[in-house]
LOTI-535142 format. One record per atom (N, C-alpha, C): residue number from 1; atom name; residue in one letter; z, y, x. Coordinates in Angstrom, 1 decimal. Example, Ala and Ser with C-alpha at 12.3 -4.5 7.8 and 13.67 -1.06 7.14 Angstrom:
2
{1, "N", "a", {7.8, -5.7, 13.2}}
{1, "CA", "a", {7.8, -4.5, 12.3}}
{1, "C", "a", {7.8, -3.3, 13.2}}
{2, "N", "s", {7.1, -2.2, 12.8}}
{2, "CA", "s", {7.1, -1.1, 13.7}}
{2, "C", "s", {7.9, 0.0, 12.9}}
! end
This chain:
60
{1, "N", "x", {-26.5, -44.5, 2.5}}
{1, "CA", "x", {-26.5, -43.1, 2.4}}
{1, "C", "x", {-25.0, -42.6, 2.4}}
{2, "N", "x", {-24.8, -41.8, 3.4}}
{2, "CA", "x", {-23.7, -41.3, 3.2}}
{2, "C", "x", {-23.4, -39.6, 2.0}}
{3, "N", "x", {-22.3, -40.1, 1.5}}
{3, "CA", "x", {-22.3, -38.3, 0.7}}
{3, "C", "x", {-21.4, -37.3, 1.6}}
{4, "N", "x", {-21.6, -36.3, 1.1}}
{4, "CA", "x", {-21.5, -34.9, 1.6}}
{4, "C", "x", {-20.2, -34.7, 1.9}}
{5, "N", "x", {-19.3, -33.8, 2.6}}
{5, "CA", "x", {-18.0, -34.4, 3.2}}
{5, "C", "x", {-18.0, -32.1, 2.0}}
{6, "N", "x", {-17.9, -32.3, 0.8}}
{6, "CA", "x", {-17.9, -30.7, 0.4}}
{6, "C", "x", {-16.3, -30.6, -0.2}}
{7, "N", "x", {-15.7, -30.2, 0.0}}
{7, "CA", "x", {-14.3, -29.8, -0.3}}
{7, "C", "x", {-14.2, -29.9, -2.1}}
{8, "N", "x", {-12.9, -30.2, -2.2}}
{8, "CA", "x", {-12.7, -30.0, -4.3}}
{8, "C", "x", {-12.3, -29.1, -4.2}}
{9, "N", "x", {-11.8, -28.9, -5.9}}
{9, "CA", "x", {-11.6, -27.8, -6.6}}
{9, "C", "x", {-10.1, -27.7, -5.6}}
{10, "N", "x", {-9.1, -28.2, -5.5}}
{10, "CA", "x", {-7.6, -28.2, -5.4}}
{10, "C", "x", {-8.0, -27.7, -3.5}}
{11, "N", "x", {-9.2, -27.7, -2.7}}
{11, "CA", "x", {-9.0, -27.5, -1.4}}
{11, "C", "x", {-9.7, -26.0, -1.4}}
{12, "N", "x", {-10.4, -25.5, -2.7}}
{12, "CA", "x", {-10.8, -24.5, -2.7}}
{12, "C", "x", {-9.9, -23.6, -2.8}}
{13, "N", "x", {-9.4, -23.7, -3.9}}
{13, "CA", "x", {-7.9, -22.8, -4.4}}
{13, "C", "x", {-6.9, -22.9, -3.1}}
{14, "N", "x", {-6.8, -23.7, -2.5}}
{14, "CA", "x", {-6.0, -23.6, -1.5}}
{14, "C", "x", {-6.7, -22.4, -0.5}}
{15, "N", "x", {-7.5, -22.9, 0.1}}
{15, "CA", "x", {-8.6, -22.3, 0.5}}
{15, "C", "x", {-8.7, -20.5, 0.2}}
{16, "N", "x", {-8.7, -20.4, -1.1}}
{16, "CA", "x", {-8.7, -19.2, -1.7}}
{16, "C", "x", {-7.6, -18.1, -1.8}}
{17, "N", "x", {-6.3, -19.2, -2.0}}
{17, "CA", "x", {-5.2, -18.7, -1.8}}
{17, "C", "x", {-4.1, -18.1, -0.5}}
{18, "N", "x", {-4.6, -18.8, 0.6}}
{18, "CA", "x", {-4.5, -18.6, 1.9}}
{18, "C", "x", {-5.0, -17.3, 2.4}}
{19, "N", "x", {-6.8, -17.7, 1.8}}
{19, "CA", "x", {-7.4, -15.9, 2.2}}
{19, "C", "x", {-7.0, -14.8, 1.5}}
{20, "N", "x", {-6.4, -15.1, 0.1}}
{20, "CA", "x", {-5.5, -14.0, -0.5}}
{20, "C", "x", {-4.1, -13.5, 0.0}}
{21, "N", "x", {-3.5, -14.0, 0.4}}
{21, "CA", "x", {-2.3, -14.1, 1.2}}
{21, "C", "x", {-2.6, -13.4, 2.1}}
{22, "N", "x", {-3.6, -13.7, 3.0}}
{22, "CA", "x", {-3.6, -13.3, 4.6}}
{22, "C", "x", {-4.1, -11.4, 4.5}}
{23, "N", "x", {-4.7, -11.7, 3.3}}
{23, "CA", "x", {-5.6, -10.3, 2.9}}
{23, "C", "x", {-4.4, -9.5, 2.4}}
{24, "N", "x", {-3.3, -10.2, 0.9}}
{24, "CA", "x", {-2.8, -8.9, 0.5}}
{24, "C", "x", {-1.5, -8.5, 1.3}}
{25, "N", "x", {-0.5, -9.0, 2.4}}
{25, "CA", "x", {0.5, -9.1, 3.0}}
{25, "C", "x", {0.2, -7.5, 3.8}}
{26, "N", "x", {-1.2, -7.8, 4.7}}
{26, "CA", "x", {-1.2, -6.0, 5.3}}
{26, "C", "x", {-1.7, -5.0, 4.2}}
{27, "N", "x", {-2.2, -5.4, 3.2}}
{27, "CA", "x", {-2.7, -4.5, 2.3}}
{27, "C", "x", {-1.4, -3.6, 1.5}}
{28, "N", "x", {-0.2, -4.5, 1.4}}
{28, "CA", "x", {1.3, -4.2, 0.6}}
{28, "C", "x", {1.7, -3.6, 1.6}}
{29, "N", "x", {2.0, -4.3, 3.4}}
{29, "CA", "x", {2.6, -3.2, 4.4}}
{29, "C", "x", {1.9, -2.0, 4.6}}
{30, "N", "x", {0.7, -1.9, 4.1}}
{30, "CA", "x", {0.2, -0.5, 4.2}}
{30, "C", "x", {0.3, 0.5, 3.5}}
{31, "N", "x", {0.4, -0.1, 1.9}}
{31, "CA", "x", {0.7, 0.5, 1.2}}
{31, "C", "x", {2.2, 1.2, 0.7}}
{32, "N", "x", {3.2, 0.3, 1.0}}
{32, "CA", "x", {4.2, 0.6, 1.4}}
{32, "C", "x", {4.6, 1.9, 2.7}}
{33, "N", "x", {4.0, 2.0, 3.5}}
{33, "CA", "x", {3.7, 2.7, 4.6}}
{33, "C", "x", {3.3, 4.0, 4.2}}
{34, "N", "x", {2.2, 3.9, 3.4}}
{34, "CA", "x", {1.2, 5.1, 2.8}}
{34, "C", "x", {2.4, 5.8, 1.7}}
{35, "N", "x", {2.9, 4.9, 0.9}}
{35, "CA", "x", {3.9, 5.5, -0.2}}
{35, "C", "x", {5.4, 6.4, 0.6}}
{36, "N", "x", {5.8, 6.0, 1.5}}
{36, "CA", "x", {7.1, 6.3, 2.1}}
{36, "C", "x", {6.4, 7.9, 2.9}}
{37, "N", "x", {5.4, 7.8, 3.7}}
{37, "CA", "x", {4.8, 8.8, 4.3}}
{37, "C", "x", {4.3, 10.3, 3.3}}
{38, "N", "x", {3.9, 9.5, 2.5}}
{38, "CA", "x", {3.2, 10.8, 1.2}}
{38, "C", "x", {4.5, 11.1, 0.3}}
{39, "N", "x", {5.5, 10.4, 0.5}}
{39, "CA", "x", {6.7, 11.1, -0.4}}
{39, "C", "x", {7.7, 12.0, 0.8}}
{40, "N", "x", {7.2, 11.8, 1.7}}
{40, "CA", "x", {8.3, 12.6, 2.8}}
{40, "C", "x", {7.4, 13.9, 2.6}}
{41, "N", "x", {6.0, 14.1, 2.8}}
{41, "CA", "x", {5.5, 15.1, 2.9}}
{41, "C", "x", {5.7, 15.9, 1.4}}
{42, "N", "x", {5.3, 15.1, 0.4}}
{42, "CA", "x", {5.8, 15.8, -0.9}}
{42, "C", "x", {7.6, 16.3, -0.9}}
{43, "N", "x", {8.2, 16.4, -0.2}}
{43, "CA", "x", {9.8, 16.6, -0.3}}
{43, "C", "x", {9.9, 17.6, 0.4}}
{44, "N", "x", {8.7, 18.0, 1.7}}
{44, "CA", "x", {8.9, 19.1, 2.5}}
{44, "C", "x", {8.3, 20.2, 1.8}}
{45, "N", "x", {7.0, 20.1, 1.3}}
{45, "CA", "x", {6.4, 20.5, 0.3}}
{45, "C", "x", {7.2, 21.1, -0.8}}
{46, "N", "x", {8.1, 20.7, -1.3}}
{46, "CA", "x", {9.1, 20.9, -2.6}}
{46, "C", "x", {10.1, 21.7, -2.5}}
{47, "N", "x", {10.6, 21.4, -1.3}}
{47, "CA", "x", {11.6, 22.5, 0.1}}
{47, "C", "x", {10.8, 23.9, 0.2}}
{48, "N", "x", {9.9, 23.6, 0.7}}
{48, "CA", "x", {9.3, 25.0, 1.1}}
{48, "C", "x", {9.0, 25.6, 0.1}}
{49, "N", "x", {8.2, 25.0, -1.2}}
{49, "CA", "x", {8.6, 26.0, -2.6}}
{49, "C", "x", {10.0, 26.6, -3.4}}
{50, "N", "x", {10.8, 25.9, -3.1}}
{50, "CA", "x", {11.8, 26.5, -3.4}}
{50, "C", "x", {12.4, 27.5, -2.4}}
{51, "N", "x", {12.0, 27.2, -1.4}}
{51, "CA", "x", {12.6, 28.5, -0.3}}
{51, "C", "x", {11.8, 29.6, -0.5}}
{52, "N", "x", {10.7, 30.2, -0.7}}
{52, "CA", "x", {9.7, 30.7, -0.8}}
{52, "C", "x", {10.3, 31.6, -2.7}}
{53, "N", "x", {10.8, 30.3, -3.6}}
{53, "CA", "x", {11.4, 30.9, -4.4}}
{53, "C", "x", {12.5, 31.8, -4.3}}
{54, "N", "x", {13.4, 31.4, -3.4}}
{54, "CA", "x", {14.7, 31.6, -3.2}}
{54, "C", "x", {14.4, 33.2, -2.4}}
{55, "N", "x", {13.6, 33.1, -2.0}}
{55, "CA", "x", {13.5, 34.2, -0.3}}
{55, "C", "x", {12.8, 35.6, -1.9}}
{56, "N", "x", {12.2, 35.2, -2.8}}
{56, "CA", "x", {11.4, 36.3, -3.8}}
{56, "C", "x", {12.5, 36.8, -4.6}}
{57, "N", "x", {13.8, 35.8, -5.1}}
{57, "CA", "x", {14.5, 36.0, -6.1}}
{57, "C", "x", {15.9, 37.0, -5.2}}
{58, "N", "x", {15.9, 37.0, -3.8}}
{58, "CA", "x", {16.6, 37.4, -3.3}}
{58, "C", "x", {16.0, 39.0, -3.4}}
{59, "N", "x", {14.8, 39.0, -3.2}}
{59, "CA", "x", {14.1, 40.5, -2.8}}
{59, "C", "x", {14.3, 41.0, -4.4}}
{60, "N", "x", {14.7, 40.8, -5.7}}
{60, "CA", "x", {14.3, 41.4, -6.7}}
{60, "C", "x", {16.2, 41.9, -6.4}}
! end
C-alpha cells in the first residue's frame, strides 16, 4: 500500500505564506495609490475653500 503523497504542516504555511505575499504586495501598491490620489484631491478641495473664503472676506 502506498500512502498519500499530502503536504505537512511546514509546506502548508509555506504554501500559505506565498499566497499571502502574492495577495498583499498589489493590495499595499493599491492602497498606497488610493492614499496619494485622495490626498491630492482633498488639497484642491481645501484650496478652493479657502479661496472661496478669501474672494467673501474681500467683498465685506
Amino acid at each position: 500500500m502506498v500512502p498519500l503523497q499530502l503536504p505537512g504542516l511546514p509546506e502548508l504555511l509555506i504554501a500559505v505564506l506565498a499566497l499571502g505575499l502574492q495577495l498583499a504586495i498589489p493590495a499595499f501598491v493599491a492602497l498606497v495609490v488610493y492614499q496619494f490620489m485622495d490626498g491630492r484631491n482633498a488639497y484642491e478641495e481645501r484650496i478652493a475653500a479657502l479661496e472661496d473664503e478669501v474672494a467673501r472676506l474681500r467683498e465685506d
